[in-house]
mmJSON file of the N, C-alpha and C atoms, coordinates in Angstrom:
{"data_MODEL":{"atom_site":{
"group_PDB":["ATOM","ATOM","ATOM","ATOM","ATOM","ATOM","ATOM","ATOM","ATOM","ATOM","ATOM","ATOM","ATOM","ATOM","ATOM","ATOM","ATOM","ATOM","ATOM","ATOM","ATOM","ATOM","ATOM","ATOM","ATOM","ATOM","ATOM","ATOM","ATOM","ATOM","ATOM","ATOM","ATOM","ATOM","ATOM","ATOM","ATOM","ATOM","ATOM","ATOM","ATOM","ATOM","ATOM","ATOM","ATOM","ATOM","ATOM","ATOM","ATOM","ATOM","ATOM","ATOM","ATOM","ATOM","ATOM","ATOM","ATOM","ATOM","ATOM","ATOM","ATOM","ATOM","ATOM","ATOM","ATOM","ATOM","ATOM","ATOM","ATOM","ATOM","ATOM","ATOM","ATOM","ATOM","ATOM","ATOM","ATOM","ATOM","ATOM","ATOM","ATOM","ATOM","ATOM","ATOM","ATOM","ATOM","ATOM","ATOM","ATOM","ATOM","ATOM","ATOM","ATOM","ATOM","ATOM","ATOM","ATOM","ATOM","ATOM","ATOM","ATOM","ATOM","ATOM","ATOM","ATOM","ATOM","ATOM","ATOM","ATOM","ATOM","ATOM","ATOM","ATOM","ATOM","ATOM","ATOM","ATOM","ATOM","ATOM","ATOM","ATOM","ATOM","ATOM","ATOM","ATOM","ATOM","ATOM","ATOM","ATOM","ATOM","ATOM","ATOM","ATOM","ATOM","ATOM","ATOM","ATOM","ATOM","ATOM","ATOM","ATOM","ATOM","ATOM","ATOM","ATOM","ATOM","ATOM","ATOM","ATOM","ATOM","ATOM","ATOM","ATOM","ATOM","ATOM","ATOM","ATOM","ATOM","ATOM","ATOM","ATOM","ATOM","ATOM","ATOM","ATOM","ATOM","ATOM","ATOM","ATOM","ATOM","ATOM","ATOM","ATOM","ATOM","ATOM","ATOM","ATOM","ATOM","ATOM","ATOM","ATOM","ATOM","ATOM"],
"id":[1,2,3,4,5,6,7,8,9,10,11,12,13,14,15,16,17,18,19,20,21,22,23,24,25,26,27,28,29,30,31,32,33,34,35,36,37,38,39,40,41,42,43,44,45,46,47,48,49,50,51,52,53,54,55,56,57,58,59,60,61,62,63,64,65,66,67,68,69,70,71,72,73,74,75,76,77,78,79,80,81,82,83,84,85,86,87,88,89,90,91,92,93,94,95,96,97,98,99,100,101,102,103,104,105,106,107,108,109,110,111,112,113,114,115,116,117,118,119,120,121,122,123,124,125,126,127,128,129,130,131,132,133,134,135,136,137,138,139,140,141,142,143,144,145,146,147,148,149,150,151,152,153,154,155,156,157,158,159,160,161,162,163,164,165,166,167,168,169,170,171,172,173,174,175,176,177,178,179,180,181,182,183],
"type_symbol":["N","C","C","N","C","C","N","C","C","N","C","C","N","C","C","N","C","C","N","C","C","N","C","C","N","C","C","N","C","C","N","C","C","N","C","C","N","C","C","N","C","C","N","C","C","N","C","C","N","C","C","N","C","C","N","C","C","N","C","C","N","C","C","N","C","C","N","C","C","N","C","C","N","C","C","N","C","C","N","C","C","N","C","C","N","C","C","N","C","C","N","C","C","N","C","C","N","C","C","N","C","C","N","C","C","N","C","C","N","C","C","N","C","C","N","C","C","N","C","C","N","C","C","N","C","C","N","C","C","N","C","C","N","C","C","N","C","C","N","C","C","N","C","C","N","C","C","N","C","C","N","C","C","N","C","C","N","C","C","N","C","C","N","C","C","N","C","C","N","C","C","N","C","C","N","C","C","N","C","C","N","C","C"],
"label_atom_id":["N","CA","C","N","CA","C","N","CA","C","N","CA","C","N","CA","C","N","CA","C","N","CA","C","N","CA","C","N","CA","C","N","CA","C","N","CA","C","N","CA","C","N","CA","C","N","CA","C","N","CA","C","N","CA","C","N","CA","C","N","CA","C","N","CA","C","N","CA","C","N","CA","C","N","CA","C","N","CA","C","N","CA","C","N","CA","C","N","CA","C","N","CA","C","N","CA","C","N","CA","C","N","CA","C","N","CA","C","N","CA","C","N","CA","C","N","CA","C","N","CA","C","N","CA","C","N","CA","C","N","CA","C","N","CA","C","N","CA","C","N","CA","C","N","CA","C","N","CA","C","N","CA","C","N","CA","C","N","CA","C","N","CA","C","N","CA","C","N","CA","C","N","CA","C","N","CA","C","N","CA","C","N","CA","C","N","CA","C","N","CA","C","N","CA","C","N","CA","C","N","CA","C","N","CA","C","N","CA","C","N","CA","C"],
"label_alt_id":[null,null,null,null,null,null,null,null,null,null,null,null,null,null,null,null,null,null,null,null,null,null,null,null,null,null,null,null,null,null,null,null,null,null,null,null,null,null,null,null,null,null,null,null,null,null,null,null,null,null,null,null,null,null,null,null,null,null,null,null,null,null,null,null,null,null,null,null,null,null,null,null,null,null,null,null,null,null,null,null,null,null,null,null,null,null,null,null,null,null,null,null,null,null,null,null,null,null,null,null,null,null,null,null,null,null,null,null,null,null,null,null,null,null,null,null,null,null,null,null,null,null,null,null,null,null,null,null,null,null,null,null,null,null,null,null,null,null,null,null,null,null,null,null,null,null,null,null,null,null,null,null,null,null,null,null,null,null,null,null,null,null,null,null,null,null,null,null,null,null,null,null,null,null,null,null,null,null,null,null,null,null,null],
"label_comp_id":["UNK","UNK","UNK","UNK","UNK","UNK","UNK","UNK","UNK","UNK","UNK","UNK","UNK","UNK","UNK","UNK","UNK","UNK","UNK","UNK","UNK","UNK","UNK","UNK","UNK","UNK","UNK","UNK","UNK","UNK","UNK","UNK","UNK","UNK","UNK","UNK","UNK","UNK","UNK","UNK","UNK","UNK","UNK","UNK","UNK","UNK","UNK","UNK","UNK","UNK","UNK","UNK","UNK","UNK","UNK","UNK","UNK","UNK","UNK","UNK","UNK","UNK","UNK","UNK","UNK","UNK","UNK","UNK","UNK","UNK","UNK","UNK","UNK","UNK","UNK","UNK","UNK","UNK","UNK","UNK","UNK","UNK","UNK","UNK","UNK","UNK","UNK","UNK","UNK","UNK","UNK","UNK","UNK","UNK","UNK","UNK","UNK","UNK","UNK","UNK","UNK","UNK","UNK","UNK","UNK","UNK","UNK","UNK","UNK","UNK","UNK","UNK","UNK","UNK","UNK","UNK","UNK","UNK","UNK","UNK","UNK","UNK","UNK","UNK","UNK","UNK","UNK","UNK","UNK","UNK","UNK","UNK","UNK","UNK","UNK","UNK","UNK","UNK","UNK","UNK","UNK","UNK","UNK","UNK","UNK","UNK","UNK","UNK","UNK","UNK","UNK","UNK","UNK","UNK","UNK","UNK","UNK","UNK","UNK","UNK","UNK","UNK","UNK","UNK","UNK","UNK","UNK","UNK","UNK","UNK","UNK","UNK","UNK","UNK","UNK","UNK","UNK","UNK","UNK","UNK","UNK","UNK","UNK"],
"label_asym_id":["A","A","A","A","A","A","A","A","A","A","A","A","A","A","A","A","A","A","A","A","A","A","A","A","A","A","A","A","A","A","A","A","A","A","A","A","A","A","A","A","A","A","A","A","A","A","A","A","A","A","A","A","A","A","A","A","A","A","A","A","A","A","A","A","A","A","A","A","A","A","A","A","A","A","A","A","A","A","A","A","A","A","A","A","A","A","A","A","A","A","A","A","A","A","A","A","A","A","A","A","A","A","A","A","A","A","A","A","A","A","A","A","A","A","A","A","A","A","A","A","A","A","A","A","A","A","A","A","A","A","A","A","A","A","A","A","A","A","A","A","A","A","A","A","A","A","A","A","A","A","A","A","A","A","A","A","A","A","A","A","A","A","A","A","A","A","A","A","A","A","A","A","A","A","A","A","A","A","A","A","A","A","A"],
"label_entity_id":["1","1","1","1","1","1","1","1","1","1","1","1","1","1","1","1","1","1","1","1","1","1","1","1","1","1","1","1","1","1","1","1","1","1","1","1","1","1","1","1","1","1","1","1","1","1","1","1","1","1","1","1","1","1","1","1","1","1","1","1","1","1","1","1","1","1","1","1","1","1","1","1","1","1","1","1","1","1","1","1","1","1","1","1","1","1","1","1","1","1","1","1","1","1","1","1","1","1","1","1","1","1","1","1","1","1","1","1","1","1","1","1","1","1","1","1","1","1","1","1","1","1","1","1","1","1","1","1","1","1","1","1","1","1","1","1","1","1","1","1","1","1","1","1","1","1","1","1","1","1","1","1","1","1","1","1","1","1","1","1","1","1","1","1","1","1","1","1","1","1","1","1","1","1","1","1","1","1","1","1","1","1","1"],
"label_seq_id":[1,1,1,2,2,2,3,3,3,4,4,4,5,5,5,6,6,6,7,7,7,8,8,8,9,9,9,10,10,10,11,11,11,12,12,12,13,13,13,14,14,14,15,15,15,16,16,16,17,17,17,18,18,18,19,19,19,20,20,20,21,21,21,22,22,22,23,23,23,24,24,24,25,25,25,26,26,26,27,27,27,28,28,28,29,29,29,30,30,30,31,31,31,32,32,32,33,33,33,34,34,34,35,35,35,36,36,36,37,37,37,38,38,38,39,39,39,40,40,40,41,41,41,42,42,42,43,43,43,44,44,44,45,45,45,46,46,46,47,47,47,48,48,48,49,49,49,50,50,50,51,51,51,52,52,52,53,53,53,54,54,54,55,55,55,56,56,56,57,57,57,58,58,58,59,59,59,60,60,60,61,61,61],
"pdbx_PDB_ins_code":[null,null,null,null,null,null,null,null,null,null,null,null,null,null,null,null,null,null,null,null,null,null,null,null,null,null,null,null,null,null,null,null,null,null,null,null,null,null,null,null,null,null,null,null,null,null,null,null,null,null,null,null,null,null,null,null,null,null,null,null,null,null,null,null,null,null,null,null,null,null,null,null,null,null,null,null,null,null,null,null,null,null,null,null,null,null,null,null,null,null,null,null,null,null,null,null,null,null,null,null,null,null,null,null,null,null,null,null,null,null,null,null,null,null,null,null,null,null,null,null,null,null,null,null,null,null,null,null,null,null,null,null,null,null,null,null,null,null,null,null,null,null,null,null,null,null,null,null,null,null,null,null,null,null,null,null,null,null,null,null,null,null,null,null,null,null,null,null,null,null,null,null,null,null,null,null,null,null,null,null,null,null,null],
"Cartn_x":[-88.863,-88.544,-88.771,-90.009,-90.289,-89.22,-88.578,-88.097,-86.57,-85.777,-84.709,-84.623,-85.992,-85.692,-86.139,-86.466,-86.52,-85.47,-84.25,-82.893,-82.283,-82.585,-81.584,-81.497,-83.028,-83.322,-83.111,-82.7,-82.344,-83.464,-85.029,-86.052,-86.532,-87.328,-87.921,-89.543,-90.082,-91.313,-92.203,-91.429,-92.502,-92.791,-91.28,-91.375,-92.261,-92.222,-93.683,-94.646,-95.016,-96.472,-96.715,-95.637,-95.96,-96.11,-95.309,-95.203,-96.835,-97.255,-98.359,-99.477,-99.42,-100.889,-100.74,-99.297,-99.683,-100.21,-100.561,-100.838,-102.447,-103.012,-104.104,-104.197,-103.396,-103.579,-102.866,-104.066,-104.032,-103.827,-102.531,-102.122,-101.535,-101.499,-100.484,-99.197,-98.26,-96.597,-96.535,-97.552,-97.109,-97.978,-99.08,-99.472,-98.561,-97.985,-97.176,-95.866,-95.386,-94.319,-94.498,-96.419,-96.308,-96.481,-97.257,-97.882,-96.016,-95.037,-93.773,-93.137,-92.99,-92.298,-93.077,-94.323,-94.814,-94.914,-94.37,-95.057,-95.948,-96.893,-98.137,-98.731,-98.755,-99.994,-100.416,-101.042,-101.686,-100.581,-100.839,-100.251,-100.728,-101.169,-101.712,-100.973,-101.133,-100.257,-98.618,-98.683,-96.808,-96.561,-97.599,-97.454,-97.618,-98.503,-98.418,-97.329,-96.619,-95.587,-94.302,-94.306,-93.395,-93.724,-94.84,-95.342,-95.059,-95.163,-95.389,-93.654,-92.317,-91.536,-90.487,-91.371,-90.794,-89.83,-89.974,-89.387,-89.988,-89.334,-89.947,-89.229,-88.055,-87.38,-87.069,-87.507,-86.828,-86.102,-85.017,-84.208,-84.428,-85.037,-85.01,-83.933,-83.192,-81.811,-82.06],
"Cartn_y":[-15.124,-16.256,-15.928,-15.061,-14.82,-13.96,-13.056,-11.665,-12.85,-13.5,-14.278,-15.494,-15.711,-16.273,-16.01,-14.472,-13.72,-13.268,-12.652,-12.47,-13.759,-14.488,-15.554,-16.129,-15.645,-16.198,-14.979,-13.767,-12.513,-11.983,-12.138,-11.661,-10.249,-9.674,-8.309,-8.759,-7.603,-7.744,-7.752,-6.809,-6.863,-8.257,-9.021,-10.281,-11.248,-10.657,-11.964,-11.708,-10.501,-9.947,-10.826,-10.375,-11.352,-12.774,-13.093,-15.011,-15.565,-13.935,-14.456,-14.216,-13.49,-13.128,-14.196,-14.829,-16.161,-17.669,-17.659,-18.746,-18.369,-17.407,-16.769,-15.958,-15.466,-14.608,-12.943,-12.244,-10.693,-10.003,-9.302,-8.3,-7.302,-6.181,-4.798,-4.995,-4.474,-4.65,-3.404,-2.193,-1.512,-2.724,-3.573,-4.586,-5.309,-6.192,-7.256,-6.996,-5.562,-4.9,-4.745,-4.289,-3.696,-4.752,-5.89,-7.307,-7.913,-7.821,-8.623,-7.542,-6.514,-5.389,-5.657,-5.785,-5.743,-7.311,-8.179,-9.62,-10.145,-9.718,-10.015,-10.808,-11.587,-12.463,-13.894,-14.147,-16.034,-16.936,-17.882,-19.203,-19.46,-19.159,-19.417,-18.396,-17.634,-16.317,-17.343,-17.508,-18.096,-18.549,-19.885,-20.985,-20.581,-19.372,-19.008,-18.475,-17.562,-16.899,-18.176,-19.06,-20.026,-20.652,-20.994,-21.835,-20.868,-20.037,-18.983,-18.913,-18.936,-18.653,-19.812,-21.055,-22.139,-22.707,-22.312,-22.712,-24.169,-25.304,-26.127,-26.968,-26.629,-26.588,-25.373,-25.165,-24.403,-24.218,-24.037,-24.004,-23.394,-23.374,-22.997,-22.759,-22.023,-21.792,-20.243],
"Cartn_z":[-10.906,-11.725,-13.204,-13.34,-15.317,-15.495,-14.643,-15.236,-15.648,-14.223,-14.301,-16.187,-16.528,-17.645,-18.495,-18.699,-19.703,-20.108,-18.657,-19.219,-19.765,-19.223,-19.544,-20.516,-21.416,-22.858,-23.903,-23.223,-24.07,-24.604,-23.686,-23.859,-23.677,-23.872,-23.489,-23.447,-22.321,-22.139,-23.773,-24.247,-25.658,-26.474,-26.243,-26.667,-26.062,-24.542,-24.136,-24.333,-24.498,-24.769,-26.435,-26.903,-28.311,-28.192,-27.352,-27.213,-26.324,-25.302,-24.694,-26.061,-26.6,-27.532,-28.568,-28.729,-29.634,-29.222,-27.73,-26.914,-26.609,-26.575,-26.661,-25.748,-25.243,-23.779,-23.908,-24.027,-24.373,-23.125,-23.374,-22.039,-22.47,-22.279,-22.768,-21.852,-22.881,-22.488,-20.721,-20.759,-19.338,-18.293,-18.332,-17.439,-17.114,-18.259,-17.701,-17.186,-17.318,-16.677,-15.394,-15.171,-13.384,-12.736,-13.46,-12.654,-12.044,-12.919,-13.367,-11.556,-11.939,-11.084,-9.523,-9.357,-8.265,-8.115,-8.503,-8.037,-7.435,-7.942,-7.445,-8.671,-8.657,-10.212,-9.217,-10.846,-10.549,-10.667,-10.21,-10.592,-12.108,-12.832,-13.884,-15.017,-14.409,-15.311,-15.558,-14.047,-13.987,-15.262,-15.246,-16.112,-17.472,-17.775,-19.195,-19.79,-18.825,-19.146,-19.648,-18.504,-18.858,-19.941,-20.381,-21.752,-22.548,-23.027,-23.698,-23.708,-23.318,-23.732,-23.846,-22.998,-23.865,-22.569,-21.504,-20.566,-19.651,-20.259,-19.805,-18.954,-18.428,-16.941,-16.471,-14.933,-14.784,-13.519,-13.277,-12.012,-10.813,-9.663,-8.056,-7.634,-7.362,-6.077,-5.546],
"occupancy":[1.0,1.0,1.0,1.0,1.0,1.0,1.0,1.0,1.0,1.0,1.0,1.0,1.0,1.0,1.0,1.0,1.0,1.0,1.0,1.0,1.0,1.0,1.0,1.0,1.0,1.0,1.0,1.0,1.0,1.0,1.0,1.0,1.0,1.0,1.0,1.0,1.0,1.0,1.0,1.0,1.0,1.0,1.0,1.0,1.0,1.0,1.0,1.0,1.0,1.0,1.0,1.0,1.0,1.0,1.0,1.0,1.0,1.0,1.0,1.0,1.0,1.0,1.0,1.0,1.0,1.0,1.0,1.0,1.0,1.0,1.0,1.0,1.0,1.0,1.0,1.0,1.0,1.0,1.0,1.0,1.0,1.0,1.0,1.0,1.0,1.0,1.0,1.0,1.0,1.0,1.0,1.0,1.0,1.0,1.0,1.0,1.0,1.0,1.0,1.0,1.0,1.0,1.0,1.0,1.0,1.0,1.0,1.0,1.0,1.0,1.0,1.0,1.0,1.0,1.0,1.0,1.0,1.0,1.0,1.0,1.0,1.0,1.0,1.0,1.0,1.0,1.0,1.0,1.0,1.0,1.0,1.0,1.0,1.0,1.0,1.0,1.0,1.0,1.0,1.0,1.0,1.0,1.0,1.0,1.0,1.0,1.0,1.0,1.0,1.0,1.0,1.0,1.0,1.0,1.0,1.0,1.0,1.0,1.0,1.0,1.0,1.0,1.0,1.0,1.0,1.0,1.0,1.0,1.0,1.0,1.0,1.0,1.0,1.0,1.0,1.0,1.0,1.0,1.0,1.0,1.0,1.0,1.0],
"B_iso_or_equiv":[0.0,0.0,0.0,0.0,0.0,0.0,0.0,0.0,0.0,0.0,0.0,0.0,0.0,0.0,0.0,0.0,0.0,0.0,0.0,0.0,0.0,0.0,0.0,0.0,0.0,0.0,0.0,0.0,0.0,0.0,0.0,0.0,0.0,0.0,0.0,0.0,0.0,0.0,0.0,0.0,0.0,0.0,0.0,0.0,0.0,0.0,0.0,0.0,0.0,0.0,0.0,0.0,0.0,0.0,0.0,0.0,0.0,0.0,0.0,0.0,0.0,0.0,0.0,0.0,0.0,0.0,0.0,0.0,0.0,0.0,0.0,0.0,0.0,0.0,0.0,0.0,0.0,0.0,0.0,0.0,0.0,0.0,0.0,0.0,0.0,0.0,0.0,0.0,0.0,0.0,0.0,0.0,0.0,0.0,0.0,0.0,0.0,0.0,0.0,0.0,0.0,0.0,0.0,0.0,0.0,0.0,0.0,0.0,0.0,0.0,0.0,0.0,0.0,0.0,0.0,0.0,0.0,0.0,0.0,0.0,0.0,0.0,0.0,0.0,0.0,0.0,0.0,0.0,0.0,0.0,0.0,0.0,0.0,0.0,0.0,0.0,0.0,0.0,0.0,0.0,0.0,0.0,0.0,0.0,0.0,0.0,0.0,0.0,0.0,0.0,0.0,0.0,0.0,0.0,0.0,0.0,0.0,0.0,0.0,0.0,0.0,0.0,0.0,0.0,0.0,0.0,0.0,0.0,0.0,0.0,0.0,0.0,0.0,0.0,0.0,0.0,0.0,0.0,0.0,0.0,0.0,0.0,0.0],
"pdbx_formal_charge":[null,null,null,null,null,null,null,null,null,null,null,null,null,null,null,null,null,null,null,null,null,null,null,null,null,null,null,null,null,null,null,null,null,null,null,null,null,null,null,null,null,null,null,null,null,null,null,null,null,null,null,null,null,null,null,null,null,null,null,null,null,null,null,null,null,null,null,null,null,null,null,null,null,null,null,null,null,null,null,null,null,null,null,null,null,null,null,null,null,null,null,null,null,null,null,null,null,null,null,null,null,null,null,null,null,null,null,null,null,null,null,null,null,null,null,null,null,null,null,null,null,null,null,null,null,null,null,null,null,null,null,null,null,null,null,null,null,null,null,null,null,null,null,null,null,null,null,null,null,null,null,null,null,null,null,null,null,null,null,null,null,null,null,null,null,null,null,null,null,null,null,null,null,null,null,null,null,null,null,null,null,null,null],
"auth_seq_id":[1,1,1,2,2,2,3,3,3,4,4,4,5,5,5,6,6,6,7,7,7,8,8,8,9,9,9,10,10,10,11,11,11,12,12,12,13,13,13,14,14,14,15,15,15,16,16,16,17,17,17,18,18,18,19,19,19,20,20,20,21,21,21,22,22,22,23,23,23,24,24,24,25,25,25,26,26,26,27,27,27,28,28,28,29,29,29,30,30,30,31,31,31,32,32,32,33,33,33,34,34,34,35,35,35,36,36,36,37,37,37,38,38,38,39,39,39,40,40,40,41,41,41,42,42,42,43,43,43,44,44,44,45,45,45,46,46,46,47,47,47,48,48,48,49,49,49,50,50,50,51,51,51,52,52,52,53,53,53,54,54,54,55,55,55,56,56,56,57,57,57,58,58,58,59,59,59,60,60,60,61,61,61],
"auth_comp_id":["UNK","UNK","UNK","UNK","UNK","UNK","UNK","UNK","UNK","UNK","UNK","UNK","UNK","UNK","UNK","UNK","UNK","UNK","UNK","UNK","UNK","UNK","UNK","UNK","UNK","UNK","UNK","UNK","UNK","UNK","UNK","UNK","UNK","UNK","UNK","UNK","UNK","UNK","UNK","UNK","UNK","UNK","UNK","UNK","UNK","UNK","UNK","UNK","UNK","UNK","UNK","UNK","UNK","UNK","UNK","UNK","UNK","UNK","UNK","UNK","UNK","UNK","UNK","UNK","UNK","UNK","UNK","UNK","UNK","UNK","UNK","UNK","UNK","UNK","UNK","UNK","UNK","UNK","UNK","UNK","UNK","UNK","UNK","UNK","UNK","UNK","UNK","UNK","UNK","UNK","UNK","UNK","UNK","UNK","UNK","UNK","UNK","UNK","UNK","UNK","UNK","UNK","UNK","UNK","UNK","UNK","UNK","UNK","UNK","UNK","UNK","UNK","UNK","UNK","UNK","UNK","UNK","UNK","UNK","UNK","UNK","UNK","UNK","UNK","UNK","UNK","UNK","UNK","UNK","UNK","UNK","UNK","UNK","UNK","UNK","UNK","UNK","UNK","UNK","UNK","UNK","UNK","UNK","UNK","UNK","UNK","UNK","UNK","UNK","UNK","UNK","UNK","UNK","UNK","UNK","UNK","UNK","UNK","UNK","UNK","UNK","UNK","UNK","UNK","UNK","UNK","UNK","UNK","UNK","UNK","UNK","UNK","UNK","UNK","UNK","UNK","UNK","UNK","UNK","UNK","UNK","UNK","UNK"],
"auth_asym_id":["A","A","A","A","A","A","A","A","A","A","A","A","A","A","A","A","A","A","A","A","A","A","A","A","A","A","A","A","A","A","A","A","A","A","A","A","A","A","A","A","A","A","A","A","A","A","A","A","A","A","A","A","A","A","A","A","A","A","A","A","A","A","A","A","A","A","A","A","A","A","A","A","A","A","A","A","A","A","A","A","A","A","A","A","A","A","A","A","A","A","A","A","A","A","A","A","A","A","A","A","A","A","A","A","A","A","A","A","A","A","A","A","A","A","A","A","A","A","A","A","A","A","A","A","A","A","A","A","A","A","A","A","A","A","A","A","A","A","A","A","A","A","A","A","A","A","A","A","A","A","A","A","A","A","A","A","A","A","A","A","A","A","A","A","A","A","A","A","A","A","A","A","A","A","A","A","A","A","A","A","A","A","A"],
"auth_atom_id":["N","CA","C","N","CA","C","N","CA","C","N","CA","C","N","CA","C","N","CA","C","N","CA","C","N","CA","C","N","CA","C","N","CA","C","N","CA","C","N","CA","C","N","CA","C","N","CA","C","N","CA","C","N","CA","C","N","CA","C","N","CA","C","N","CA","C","N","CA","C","N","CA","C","N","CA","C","N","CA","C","N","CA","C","N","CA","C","N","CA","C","N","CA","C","N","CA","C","N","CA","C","N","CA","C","N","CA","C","N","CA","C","N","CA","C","N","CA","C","N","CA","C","N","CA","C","N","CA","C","N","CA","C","N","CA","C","N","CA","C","N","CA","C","N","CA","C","N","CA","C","N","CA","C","N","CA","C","N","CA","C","N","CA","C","N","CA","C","N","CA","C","N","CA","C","N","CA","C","N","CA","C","N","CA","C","N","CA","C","N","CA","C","N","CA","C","N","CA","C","N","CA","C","N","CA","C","N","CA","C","N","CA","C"],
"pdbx_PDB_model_num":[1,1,1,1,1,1,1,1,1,1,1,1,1,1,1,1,1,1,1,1,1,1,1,1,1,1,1,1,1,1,1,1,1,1,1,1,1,1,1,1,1,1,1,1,1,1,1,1,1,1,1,1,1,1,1,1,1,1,1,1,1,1,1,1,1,1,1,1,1,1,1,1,1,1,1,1,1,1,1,1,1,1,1,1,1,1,1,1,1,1,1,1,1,1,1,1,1,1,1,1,1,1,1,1,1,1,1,1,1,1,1,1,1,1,1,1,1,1,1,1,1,1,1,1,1,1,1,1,1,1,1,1,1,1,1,1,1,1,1,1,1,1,1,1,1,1,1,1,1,1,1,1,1,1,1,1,1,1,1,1,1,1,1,1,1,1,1,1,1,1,1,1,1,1,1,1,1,1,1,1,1,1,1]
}}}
């Protein structure tokens, strides 16, 4: 779901790493690549990532 509206917002990981470190949440761009690639995270991560890029609907199908 983060990677689907990162394209869809014409994002790059470097850009969330920036959008996360301006929300207060410090991660290096190869972390949030392997956490993103292996899907494995928090529910909490989810929600930052989505706050953090401003996604405040987002579509299921």
């Amino acid at each position: 779901m983060i990677k689907a509206e990162l394209k869809r917002r014409g994002l790059s990981y470097a850009d969330l790493v920036g959008k996360l470190a301006d929300i207060g949440v410090m991660d290096s761009e190869p972390n949030i690549r392997n956490k993103l690639s292996r899907g494995k995270f928090t529910a909490v991560f989810l929600v930052q990532c989505l706050e953090a890029i401003g996604a405040n609907v987002v579509s299921i199908q």
